[in-house]
C-alpha positions as CSV (number, residue, x, y, z in Angstrom):
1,X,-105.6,3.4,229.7
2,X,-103.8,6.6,228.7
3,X,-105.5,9.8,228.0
4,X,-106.0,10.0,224.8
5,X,-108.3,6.9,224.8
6,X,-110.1,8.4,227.8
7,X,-111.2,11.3,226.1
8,X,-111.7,9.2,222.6
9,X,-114.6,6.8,224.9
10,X,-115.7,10.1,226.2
11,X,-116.7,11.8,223.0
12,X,-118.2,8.9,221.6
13,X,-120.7,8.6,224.6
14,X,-121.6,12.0,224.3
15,X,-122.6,11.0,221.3
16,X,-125.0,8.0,222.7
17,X,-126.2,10.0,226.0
18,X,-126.5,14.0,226.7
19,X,-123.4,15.3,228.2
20,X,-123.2,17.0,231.5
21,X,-123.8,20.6,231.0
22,X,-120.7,22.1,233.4
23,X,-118.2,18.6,232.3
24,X,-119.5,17.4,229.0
25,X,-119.5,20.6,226.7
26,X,-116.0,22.4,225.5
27,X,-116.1,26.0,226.4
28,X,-115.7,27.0,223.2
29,X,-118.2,27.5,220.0
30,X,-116.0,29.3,217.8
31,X,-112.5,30.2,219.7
32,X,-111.1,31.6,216.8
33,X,-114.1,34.4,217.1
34,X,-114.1,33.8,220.6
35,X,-117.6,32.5,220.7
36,X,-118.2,30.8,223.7
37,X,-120.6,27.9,224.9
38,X,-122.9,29.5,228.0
39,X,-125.6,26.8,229.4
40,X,-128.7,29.5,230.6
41,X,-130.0,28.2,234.1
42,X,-132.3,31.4,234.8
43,X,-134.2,33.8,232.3
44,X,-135.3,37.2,233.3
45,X,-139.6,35.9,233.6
46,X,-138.4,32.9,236.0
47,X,-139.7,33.8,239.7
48,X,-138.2,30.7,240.8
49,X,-134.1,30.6,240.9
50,X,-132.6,27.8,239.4
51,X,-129.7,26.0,239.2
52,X,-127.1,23.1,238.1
53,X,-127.5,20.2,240.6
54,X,-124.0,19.9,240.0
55,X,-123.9,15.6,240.4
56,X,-126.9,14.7,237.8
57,X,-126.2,17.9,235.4
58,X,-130.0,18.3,235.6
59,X,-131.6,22.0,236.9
60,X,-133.2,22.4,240.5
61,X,-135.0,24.6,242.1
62,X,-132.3,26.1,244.5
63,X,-135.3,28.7,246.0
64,X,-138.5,30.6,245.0
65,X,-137.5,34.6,244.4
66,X,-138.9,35.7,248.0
67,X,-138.5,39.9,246.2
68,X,-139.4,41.5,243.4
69,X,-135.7,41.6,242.1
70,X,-135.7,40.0,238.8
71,X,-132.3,39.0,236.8
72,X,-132.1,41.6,233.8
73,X,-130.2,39.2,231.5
74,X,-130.0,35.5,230.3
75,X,-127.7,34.0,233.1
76,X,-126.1,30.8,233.2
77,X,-122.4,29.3,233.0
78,X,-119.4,28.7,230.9
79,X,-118.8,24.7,230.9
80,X,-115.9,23.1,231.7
81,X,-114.9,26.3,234.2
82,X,-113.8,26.4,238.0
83,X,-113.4,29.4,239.9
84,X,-110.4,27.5,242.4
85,X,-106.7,28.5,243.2
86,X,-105.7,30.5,240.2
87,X,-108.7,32.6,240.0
88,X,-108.4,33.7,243.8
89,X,-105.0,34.4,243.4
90,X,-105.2,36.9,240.6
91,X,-108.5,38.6,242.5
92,X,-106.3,38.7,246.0
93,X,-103.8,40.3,243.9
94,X,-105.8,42.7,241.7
95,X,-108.0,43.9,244.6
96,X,-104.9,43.9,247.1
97,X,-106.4,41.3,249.4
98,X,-104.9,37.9,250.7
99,X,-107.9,36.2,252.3
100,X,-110.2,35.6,249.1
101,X,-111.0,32.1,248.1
102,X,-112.4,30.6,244.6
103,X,-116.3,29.6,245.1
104,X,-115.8,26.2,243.5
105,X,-118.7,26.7,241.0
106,X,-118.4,27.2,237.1
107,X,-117.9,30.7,235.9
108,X,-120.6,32.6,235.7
109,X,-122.2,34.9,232.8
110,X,-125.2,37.1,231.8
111,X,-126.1,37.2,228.1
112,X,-127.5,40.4,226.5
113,X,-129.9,39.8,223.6
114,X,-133.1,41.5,222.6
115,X,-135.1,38.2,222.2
116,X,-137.3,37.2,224.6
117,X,-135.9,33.1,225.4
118,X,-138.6,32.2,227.8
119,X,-137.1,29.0,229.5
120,X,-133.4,28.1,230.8
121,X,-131.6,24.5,230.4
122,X,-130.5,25.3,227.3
123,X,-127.4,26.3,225.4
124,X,-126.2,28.9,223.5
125,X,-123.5,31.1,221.6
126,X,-121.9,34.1,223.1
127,X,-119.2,37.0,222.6
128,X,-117.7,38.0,226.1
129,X,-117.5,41.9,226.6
130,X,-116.6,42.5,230.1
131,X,-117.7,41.4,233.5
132,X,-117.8,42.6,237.1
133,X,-115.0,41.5,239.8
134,X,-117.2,40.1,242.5
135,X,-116.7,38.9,245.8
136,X,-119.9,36.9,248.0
137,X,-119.0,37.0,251.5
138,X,-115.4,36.6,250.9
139,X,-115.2,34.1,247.8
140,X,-114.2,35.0,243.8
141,X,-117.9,35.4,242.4
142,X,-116.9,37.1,239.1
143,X,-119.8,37.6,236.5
144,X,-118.6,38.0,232.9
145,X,-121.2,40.1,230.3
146,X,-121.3,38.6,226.8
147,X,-123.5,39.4,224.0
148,X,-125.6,36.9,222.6
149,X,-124.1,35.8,218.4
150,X,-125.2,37.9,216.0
151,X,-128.1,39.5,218.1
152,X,-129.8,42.6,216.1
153,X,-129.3,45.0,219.2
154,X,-126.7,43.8,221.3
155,X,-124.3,41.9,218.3
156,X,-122.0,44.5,217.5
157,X,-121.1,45.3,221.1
158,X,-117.0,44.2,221.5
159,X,-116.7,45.7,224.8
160,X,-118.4,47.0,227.8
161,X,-117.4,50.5,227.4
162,X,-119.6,51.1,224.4
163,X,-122.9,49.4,226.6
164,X,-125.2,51.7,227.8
165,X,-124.7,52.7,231.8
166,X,-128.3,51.9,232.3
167,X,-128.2,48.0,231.3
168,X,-124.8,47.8,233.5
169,X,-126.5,49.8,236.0
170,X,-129.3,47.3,236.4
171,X,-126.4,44.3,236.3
172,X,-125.2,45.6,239.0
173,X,-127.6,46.8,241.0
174,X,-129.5,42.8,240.8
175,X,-126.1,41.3,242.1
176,X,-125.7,43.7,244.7
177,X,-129.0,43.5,246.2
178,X,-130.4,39.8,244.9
179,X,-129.7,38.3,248.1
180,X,-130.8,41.3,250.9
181,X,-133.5,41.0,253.0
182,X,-135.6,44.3,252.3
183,X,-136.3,46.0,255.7
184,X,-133.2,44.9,257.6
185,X,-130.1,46.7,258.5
186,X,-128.1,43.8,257.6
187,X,-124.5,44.7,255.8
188,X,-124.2,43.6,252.2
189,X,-121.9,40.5,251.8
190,X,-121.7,41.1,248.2
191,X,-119.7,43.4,246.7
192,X,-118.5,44.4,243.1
193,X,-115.1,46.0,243.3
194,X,-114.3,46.5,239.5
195,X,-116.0,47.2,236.1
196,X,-113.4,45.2,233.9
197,X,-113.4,45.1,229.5
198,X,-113.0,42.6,227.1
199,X,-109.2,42.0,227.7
200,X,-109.7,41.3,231.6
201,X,-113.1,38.9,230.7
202,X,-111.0,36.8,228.5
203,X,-108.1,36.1,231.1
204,X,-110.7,35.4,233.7
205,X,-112.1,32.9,231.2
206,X,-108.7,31.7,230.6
207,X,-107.8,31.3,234.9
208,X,-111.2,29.4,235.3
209,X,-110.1,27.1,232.4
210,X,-107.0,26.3,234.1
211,X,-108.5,25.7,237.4
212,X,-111.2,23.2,235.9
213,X,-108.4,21.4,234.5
214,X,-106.3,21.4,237.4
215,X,-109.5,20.3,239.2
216,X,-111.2,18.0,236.9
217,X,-109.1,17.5,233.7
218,X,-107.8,14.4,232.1
């Protein structure tokens, strides 16, 4: 069976069953207005963290928040995204490194929106605007920054340079700190090396594509 019958019996059973939310959902919205698909795992009132159990496509409960640390944004993941070979190769390059290493999840992303969406597992449109160049103890974490479509606050946004410091500052500051231990002396495996715009997020978003497909594609 050749490809193009593959993917014809796929899209009609994702019309029969709910698709997988990382393989069964184009990354895309709108890619003319670059509108992308984002499935939300964790919402800034969750005190338990969540995430994609990754074989059944349903949420778990990865650990309860042990600290007061709370995620300042929507977070979730662009489907159909893999942070592999090509990804790690353009971070080693851009942060003059050799050792770094794809994580092997979906890309990640943080939505900005003034509503208050009280649960995850859900999906929604988004405009990327940026994102932060991370690296968790010596893997290619990077978190893009999107906006959520046509929010009243947030909508107009186009690129991180015109979002206010403080709402970056708090981005950062959760990713940076989310997995310390308070009290200890123990060095920080995460670290953000670069604030990057529009134009980076969208190659980033592009890399991850192409590692997916080099991964998983038909």
């Amino acid at each position: 069976m050749d490809k193009a019958n593959i993917k014809l019996i796929l899209e009609e059973a994702s019309r029969m069953f709910k698709p997988h939310p990382w393989h069964g959902i184009d990354v895309w919205d709108d890619q003319e207005n670059n509108i992308l698909n984002v499935y939300i795992e964790i919402v800034p009132d969750d005190t338990v963290k969540y995430e994609l159990d990754k074989k059944t496509g349903y949420l778990r409960v990865d650990r309860p928040q042990k600290f007061s640390n709370i995620i300042p944004a929507l977070y979730g993941f662009v489907p159909k995204t893999y942070s592999g070979d090509l990804s790690a190769k353009h971070t080693n390059e851009v942060t003059n490194r050799t050792d770094l290493v794809g994580d092997q999840d979906p890309l990640d992303i943080c939505i900005l929106t003034e509503k208050h969406i009280k649960h995850g597992d859900l999906l929604l449109g988004a405009i990327p605007i940026g994102g932060f160049r991370m690296i968790d103890h010596g893997e290619v974490d990077d978190k893009i920054i999107a906006v959520l479509k046509n929010d009243a606050v947030y909508g107009n946004i186009k690129d991180v340079i015109n979002c206010p410091e403080s709402i970056l500052a708090r981005l950062k500051h959760y990713f940076l700190t989310y997995k310390q231990i308070p009290g200890t002396n123990e060095k920080a495996k995460c670290e953000i090396t670069h604030l990057y715009g529009r134009e980076e997020a969208m190659n980033i978003i592009n890399l991850s594509m192409m590692d997916y497909n080099n991964k998983f594609g038909l």
